[in-house]
BAFI-3210 file (N, C-alpha, C; in Angstrom, 3 decimals, decimal comma, padded with zeros to 6 digits):
// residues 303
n [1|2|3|4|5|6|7|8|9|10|11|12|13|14|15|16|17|18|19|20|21|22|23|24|25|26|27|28|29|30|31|32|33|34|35|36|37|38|39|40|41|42|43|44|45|46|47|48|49|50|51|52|53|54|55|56|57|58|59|60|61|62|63|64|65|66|67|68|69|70|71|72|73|74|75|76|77|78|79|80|81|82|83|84|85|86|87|88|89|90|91|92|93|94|95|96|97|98|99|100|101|102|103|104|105|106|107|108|109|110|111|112|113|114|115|116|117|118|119|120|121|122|123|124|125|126|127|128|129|130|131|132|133|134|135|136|137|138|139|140|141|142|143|144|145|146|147|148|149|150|151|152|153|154|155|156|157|158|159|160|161|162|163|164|165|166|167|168|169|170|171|172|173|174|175|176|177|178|179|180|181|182|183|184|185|186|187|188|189|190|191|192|193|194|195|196|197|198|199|200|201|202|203|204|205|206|207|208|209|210|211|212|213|214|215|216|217|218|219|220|221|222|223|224|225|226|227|228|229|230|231|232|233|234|235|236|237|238|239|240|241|242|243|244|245|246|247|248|249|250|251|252|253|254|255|256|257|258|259|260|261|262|263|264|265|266|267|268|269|270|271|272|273|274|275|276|277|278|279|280|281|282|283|284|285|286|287|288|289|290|291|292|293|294|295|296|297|298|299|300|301|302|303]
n.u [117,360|115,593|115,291|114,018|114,897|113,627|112,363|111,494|109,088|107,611|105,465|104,847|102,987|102,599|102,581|103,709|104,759|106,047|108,540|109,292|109,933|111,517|112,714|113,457|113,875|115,920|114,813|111,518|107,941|106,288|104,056|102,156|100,546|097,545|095,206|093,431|095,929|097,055|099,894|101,373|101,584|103,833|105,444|106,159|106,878|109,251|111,303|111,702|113,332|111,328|110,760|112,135|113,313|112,193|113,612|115,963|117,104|117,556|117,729|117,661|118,885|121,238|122,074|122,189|119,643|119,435|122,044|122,921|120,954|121,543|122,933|121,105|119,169|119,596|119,325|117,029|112,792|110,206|106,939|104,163|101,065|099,067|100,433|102,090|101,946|103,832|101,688|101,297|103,029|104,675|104,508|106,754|108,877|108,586|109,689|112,311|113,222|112,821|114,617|117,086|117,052|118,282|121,346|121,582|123,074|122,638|122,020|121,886|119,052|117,413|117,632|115,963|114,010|112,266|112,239|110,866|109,066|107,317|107,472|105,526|103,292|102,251|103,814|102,406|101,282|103,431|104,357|101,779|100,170|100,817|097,971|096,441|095,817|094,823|093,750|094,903|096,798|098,737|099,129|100,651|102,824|104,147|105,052|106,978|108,384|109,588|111,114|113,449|115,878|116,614|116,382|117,095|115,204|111,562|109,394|105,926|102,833|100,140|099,212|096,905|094,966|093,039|092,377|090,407|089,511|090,492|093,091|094,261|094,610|096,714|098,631|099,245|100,484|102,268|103,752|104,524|105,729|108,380|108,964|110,697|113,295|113,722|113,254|110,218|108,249|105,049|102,390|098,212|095,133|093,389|093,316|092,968|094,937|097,219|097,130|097,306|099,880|101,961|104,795|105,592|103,765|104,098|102,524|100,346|099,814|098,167|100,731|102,542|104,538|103,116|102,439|104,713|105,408|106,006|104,065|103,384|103,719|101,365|099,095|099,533|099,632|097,101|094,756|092,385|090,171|086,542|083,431|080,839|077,233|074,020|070,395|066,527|065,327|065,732|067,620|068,374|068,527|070,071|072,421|073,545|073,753|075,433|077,992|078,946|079,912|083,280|084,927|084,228|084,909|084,211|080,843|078,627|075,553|074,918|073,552|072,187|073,992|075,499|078,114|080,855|083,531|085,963|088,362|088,884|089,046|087,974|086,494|084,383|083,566|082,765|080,723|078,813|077,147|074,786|074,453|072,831|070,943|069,486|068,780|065,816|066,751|067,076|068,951|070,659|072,645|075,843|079,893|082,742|085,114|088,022|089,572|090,321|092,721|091,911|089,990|091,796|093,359|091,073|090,460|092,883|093,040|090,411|091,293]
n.v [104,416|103,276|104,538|106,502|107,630|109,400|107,230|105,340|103,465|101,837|099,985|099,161|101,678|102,360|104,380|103,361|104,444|107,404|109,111|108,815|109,745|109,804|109,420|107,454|107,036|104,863|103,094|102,752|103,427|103,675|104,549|103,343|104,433|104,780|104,547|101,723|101,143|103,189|102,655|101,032|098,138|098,046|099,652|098,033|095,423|096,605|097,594|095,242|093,226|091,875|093,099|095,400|098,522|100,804|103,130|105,187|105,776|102,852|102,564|099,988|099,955|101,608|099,775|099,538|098,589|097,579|096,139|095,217|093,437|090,757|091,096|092,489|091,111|089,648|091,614|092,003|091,626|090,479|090,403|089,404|090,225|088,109|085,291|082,075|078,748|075,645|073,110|070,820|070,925|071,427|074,429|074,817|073,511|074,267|077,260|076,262|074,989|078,004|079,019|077,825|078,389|080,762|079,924|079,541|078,422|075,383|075,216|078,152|078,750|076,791|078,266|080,938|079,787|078,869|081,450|083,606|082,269|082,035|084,945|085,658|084,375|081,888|079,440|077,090|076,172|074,960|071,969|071,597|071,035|073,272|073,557|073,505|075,998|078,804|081,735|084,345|082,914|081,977|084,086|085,453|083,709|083,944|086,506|085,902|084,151|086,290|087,457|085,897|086,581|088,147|090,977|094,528|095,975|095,568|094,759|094,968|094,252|094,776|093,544|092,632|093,208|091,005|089,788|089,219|090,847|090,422|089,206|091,162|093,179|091,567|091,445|094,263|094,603|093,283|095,097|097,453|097,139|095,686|098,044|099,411|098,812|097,988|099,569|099,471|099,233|099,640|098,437|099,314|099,468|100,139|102,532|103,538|101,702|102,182|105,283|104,703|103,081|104,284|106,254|107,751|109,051|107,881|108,788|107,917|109,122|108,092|107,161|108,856|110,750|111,935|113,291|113,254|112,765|113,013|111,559|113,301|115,689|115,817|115,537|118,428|120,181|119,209|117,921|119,436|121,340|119,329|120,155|117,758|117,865|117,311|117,895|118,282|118,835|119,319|121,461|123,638|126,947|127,106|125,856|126,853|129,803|129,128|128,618|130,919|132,051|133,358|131,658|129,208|126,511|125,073|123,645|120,313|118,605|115,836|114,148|112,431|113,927|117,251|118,008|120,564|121,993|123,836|126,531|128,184|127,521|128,079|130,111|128,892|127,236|128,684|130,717|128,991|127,230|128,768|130,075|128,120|127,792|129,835|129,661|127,723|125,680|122,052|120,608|117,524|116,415|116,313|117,206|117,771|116,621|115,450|115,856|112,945|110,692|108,910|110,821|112,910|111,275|111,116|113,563|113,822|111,920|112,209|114,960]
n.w [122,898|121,317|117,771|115,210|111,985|109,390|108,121|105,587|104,550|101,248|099,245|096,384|094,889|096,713|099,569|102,869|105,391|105,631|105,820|109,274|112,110|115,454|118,499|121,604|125,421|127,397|129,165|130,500|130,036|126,321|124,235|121,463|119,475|117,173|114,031|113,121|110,131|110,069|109,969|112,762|112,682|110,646|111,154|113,423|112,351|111,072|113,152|114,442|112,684|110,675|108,542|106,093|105,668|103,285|102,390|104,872|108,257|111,274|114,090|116,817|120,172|119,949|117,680|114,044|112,385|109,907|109,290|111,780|112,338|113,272|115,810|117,025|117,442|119,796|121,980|121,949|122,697|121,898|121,523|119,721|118,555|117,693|119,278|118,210|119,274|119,812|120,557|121,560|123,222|126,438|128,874|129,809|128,582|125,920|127,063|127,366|125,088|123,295|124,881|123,573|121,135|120,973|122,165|124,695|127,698|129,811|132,021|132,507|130,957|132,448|135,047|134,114|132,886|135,367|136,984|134,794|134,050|136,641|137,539|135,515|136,408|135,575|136,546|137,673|136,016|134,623|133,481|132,147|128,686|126,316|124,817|126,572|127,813|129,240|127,031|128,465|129,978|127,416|126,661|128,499|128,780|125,942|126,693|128,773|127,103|125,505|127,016|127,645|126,749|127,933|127,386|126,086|125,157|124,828|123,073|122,357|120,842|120,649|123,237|125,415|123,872|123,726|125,928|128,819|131,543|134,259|133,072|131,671|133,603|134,851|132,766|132,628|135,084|135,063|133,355|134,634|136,717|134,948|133,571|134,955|134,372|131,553|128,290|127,036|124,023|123,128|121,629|121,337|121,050|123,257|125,132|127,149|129,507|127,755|129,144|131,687|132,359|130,255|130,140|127,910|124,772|121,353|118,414|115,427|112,001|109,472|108,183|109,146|111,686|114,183|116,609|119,334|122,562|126,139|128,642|130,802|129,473|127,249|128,936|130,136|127,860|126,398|128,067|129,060|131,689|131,676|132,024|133,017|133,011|133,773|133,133|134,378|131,798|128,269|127,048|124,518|124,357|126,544|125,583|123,369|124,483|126,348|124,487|123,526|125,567|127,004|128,552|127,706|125,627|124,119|124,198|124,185|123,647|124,475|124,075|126,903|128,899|129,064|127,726|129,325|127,982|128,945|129,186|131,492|134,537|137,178|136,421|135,653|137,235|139,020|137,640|135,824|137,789|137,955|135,364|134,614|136,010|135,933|133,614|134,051|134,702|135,831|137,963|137,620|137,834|138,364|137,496|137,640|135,036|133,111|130,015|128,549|127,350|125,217|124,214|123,218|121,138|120,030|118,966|117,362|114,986|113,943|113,252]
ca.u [117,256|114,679|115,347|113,664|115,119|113,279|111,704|109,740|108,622|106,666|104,596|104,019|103,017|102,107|103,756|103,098|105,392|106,309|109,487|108,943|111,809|111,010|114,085|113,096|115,292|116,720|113,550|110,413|107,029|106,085|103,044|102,948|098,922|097,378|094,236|094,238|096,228|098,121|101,612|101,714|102,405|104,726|106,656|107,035|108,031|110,754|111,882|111,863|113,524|110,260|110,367|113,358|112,659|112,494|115,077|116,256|118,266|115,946|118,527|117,310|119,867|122,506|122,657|121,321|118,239|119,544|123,739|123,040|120,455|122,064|123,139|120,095|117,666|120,077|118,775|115,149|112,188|109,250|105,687|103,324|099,421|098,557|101,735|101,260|102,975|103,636|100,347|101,531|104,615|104,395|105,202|108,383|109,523|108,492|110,675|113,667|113,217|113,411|116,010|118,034|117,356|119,157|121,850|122,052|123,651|121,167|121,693|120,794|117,603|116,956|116,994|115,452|112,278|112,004|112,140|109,970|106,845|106,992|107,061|104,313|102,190|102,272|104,457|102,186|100,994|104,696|104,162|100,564|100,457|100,388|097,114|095,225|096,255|093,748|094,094|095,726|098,146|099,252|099,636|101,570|104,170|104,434|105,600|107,924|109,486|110,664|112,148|114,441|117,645|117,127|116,414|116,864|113,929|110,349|108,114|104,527|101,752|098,542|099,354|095,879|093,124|091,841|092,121|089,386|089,917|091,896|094,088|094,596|095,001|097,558|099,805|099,574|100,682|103,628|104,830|104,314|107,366|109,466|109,701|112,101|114,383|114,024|112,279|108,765|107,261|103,831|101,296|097,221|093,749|092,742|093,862|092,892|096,068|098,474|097,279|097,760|101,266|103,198|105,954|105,605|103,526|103,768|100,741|101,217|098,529|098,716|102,406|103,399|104,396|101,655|102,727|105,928|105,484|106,610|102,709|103,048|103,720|100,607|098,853|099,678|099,091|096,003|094,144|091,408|088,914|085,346|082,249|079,337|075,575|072,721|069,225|065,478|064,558|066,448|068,007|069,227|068,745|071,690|074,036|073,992|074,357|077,187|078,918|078,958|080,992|084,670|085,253|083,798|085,684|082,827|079,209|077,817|074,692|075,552|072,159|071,983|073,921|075,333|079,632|081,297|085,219|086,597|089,626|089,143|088,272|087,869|085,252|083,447|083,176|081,771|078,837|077,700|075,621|073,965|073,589|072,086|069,526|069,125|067,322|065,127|067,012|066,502|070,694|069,870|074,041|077,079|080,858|084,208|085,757|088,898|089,585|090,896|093,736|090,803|089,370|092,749|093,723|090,042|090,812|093,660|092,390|089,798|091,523]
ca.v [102,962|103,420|105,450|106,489|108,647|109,307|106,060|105,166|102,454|101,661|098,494|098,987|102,616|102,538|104,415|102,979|105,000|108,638|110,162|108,718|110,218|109,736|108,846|107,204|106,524|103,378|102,797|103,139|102,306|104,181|104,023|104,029|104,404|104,911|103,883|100,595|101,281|103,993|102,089|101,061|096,933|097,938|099,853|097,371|094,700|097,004|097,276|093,485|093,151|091,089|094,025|096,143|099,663|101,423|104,342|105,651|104,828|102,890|101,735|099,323|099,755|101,924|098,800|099,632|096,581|096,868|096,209|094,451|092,653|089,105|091,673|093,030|089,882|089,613|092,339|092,578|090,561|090,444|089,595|089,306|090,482|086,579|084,584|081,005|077,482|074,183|072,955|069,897|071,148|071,919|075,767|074,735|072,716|075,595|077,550|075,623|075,370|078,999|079,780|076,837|079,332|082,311|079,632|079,867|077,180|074,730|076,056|079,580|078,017|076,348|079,348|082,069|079,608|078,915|082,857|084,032|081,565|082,616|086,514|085,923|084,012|080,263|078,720|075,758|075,004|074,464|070,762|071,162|071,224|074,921|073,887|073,796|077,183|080,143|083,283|084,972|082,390|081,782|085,642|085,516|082,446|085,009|087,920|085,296|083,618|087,227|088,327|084,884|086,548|089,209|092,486|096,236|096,761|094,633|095,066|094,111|094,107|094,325|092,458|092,757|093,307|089,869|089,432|089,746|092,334|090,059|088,982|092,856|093,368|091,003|092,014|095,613|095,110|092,625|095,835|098,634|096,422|095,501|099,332|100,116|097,682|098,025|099,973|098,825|099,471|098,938|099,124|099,107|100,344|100,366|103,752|103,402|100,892|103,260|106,074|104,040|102,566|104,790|107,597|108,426|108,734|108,322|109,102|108,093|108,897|108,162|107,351|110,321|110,930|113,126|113,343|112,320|113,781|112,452|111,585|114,300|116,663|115,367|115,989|119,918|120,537|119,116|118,037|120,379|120,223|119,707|119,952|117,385|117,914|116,572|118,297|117,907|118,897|119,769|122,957|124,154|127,685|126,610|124,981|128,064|130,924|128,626|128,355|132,281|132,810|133,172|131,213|128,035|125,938|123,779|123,050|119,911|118,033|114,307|113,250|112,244|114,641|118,095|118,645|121,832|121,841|125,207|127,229|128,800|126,706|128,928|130,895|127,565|127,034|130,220|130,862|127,708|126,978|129,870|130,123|126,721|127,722|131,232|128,955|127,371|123,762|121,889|120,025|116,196|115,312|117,936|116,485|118,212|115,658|116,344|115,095|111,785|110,023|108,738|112,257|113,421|110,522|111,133|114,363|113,515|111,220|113,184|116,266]
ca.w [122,782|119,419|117,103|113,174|111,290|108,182|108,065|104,701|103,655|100,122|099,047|095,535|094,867|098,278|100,994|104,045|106,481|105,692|106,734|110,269|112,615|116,897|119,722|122,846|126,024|127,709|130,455|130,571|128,562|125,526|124,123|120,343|119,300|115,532|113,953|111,439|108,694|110,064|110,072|113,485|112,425|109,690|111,965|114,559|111,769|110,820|114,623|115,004|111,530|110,723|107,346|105,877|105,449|101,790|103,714|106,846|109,348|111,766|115,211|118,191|121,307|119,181|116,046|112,761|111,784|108,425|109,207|112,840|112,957|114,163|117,439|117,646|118,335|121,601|122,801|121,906|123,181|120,840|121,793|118,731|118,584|117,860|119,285|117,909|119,982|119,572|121,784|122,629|124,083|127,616|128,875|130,239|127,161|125,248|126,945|127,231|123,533|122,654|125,419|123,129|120,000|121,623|122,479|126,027|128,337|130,094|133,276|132,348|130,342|133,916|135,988|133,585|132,897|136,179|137,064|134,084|134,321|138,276|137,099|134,642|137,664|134,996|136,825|138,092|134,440|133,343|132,575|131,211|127,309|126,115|124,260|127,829|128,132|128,610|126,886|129,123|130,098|126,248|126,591|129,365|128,302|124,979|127,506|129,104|125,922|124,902|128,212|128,328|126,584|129,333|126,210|126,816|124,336|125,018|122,049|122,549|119,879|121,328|124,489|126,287|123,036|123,132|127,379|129,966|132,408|134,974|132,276|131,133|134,970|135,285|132,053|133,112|136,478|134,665|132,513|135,655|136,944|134,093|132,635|135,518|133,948|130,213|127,328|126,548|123,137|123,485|120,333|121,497|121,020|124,892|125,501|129,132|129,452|127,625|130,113|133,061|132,234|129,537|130,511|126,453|123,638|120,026|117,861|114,404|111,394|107,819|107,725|109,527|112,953|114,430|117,887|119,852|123,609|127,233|128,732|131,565|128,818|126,733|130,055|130,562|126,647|125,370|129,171|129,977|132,398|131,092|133,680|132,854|133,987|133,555|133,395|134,276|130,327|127,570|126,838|123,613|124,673|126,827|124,895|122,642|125,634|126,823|123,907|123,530|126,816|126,840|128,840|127,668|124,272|123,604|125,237|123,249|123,692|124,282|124,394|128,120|129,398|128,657|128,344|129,013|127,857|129,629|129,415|132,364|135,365|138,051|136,228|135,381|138,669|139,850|137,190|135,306|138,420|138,475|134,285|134,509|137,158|135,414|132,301|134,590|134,452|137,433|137,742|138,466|137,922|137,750|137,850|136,949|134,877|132,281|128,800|128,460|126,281|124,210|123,653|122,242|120,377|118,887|117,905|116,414|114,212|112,805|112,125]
c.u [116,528|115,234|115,222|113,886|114,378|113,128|111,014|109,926|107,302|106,030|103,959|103,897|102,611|102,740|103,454|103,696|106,127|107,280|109,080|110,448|110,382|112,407|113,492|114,122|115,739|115,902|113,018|109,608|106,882|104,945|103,025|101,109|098,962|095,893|094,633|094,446|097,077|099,458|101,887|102,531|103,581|106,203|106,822|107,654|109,167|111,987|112,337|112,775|112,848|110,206|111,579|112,727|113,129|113,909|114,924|116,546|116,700|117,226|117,320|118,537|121,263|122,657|121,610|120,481|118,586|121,324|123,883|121,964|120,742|122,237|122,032|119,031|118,414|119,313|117,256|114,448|110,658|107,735|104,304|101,679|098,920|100,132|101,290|102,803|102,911|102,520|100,477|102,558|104,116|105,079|106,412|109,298|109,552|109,769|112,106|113,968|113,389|114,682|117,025|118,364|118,399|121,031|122,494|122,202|122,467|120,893|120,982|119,549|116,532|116,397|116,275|113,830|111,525|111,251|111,218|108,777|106,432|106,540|105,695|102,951|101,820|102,672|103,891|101,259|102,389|104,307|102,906|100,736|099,885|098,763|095,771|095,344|095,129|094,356|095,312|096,520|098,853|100,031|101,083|103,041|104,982|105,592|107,511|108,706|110,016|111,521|113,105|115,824|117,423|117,293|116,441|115,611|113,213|109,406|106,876|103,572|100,625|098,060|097,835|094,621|092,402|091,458|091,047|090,039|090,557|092,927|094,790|095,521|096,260|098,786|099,809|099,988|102,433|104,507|105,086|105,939|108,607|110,029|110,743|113,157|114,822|113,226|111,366|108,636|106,189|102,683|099,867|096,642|093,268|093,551|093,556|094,374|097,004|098,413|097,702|099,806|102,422|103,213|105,802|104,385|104,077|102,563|101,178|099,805|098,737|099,926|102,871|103,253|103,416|102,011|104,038|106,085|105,834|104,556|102,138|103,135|102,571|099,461|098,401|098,994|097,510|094,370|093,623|090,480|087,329|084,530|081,070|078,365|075,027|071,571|068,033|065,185|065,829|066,342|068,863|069,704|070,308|072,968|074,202|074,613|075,994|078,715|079,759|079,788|082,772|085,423|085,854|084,632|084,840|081,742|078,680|076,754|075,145|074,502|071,522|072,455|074,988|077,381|079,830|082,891|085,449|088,085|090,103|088,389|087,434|086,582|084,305|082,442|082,122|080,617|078,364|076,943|074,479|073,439|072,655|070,888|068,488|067,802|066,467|065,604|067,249|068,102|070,205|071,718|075,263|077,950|081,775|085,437|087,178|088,860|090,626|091,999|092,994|090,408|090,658|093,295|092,453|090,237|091,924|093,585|091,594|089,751|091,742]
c.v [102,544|104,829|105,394|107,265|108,610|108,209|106,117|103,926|102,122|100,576|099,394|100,740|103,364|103,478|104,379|103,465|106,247|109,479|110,513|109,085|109,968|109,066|108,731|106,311|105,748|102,792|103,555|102,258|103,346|103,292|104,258|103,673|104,874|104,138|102,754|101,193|102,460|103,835|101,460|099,408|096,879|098,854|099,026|096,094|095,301|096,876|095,722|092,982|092,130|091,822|094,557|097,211|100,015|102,380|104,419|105,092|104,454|101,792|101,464|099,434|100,133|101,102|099,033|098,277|096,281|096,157|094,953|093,299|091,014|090,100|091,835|091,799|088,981|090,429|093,114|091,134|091,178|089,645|089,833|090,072|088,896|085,851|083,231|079,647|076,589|073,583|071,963|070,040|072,145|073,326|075,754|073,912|073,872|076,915|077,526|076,002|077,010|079,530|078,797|077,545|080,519|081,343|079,662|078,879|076,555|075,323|077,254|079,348|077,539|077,220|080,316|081,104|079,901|080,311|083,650|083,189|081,734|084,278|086,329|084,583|082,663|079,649|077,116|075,152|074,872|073,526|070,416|071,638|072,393|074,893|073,692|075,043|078,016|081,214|084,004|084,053|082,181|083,243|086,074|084,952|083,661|085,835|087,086|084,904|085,091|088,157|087,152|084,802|087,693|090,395|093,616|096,539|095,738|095,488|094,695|094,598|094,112|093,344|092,079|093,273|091,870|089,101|089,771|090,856|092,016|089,861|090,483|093,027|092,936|091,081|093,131|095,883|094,537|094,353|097,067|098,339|096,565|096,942|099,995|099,878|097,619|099,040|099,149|099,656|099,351|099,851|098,351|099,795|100,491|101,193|103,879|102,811|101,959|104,391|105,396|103,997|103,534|105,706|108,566|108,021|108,847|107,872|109,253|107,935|108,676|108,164|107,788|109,954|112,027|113,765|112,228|113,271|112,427|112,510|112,857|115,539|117,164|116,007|117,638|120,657|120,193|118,928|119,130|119,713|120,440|119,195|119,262|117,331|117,303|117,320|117,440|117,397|119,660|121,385|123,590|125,692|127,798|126,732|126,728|129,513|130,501|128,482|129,902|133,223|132,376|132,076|129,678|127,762|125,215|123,341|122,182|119,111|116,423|113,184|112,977|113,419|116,032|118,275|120,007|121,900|123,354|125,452|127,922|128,126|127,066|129,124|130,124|127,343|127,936|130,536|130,182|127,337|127,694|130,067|129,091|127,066|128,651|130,859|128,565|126,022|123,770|120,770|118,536|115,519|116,512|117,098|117,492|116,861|116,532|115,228|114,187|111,037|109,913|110,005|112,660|112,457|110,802|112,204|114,594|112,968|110,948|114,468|116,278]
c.w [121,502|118,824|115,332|112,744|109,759|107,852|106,984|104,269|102,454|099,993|097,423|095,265|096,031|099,626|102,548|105,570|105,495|106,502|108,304|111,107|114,400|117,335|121,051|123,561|126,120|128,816|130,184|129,834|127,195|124,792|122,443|119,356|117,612|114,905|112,852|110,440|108,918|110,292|111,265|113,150|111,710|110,350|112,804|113,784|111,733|112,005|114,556|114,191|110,394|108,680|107,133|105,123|103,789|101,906|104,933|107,655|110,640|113,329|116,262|119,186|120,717|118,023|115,167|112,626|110,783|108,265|110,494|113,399|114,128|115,610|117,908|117,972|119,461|122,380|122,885|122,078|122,302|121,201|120,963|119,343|118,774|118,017|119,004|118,847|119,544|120,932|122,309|123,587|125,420|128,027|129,012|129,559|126,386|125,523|126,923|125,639|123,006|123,799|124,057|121,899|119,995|121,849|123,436|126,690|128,900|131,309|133,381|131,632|131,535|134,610|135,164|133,540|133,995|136,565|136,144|134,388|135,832|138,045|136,989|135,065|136,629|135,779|137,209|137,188|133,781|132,994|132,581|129,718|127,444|125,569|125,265|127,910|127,941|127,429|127,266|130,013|129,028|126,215|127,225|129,326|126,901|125,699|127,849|128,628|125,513|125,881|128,130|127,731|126,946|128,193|127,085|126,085|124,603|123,928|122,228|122,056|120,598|122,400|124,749|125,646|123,008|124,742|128,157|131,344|133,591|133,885|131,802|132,732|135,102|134,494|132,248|134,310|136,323|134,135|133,763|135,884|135,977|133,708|133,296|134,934|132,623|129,366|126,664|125,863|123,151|122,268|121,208|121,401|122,028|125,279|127,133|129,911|128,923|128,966|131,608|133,288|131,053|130,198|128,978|125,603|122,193|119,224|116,024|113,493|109,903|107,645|108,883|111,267|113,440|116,083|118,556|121,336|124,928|127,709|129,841|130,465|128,168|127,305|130,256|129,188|126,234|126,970|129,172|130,221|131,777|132,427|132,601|133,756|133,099|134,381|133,501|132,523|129,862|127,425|125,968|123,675|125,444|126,696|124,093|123,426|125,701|125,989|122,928|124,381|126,119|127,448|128,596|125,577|123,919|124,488|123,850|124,253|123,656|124,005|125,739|129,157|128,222|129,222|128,104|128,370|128,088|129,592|130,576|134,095|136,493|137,646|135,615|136,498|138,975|138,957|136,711|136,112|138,402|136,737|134,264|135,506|136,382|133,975|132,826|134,512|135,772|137,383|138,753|138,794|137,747|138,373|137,040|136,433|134,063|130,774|128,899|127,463|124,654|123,517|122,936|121,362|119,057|118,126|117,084|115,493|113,506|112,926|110,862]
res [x|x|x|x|x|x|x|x|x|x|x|x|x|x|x|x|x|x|x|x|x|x|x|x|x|x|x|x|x|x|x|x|x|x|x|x|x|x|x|x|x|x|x|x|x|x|x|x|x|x|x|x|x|x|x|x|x|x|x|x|x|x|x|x|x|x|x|x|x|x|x|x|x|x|x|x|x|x|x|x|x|x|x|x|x|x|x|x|x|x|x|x|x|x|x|x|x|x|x|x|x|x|x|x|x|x|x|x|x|x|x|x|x|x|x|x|x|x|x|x|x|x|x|x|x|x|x|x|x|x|x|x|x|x|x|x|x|x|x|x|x|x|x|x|x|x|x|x|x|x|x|x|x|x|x|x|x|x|x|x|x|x|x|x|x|x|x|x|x|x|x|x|x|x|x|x|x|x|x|x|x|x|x|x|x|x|x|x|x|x|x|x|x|x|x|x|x|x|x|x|x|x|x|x|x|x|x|x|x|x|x|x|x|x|x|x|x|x|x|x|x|x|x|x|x|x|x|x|x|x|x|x|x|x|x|x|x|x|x|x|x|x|x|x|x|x|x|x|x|x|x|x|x|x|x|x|x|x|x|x|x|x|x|x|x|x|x|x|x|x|x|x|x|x|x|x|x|x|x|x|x|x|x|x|x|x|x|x|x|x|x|x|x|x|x|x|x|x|x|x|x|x|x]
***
């Protein structure tokens, strides 16, 4: 349903995307992460056809962006980082008005508003002006104006970086739904949210693709489990023993408390209680956690 083949784009002597290649299906979410400046906006202009690439073939839903676009903004729904409205115009003017862009009859304008500002839980601010609007209802109307020519692809920019944690709540429970139905793009820095809701990542750094995996895959590969404690008194003696076994891939000092990252879980289990006693540390907190989205995105990002 996406697809980059050798994607670059320049600015100047600039190259701001690097022989970007990735293919993702026809459902689901996909998560498509990167720190600022690592291409992630300049690829989703290109997607949108918001940009036109330097090379490479760069298709939405089988149509080239650079040959099809007029087809392609049928079938894509586009929801900005900052989406901006007319504020006096009420939600349900608003969307009449962009169903009228797509050129869709009045009737179908009728029932799709209707049906979207009910989805996206507005519905009983349609006729208040958009510029009463919270946050996370402006957010929401956004979501709604780019589902209302019914897309196989949903793009969404940073849906849920500027929402409170119902508002997050309430667009992450919108996309859980929708991804049966279509392919979600989804660019953000709240890696908690990608882990929840994407089927895929892509992980893109300096240009370059860095990672392109399914998230259970992501999961099996880079996931291990790390055990945190917490001692009476510090113990560098410790950290150094521990980081001497075979077992163990890293013992750091966190300040508060004390991670292990293990290769071998089993045998985590069975003697870290007993080295930890063996120093004389007195164990005030012990938990088997695992490494998190965050943790591998971090080390990706400074390798």
């Amino acid at each position: 349903m996406l697809e980059c083949h050798e994607l670059t784009k320049t600015y100047g002597s600039r190259d701001i995307l690097k022989n970007v290649s990735f293919s993702v299906g026809e459902v689901g979410c996909v998560g498509f992460l990167g720190a600022n400046g690592a291409g992630k906006t300049t690829t989703i202009r290109i997607l949108t056809g918001l940009a036109r690439p330097t090379s490479g073939v760069v298709k939405v839903a089988w149509l080239d962006v650079t040959q099809d676009m007029n087809q392609i903004s049928h079938v894509i729904g586009y929801c900005p980082q900052n989406p901006a409205f007319y504020q006096d115009m009420t939600g349900q003017e608003w969307m009449h008005w962009v169903g009228g862009l797509f050129q869709l009859d009045k009737k179908t304008i009728r029932s799709k508003t209707e049906e979207l500002l009910k989805l996206c839980h507005i519905y009983d601010a349609k006729d208040r002006s958009i510029g009463s609007y919270s946050g996370g209802m402006k957010q929401m109307l956004a979501i709604a104006q780019a589902l209302i020519n019914s897309p196989k692809v949903l793009i969404l920019d940073e849906p849920v970086s500027a929402l409170d944690p119902m508002g997050r709540k309430d667009v992450l429970t919108l996309i859980e739904r929708l991804k049966d139905q279509m392919l979600i793009f989804m660019s953000t820095h709240i890696l908690d949210d990608i882990e929840r809701v994407a089927d895929h990542i892509i992980m893109i750094k300096n240009g370059e693709i860095y990672m392109s995996s399914s998230m259970k895959q992501i999961q099996k590969d880079y996931v291990q489990p790390v055990i945190e404690f917490q001692l009476d008194k510090k113990s560098a003696e410790l950290v150094t023993m521990l980081n001497g076994l075979d077992w163990v891939e890293e013992c750091i000092d966190t300040g508060e408390t004390y991670q292990v990252r293990v290769s071998d879980k089993r045998a985590a289990l069975k003697e870290l209680p007993g080295l930890i006693t063996d120093t004389g540390g007195i164990l005030l907190h012990y938990q088997l956690s695992k490494l998190t989205l965050e943790d591998i995105f971090l080390k990706v990002v400074n390798a």
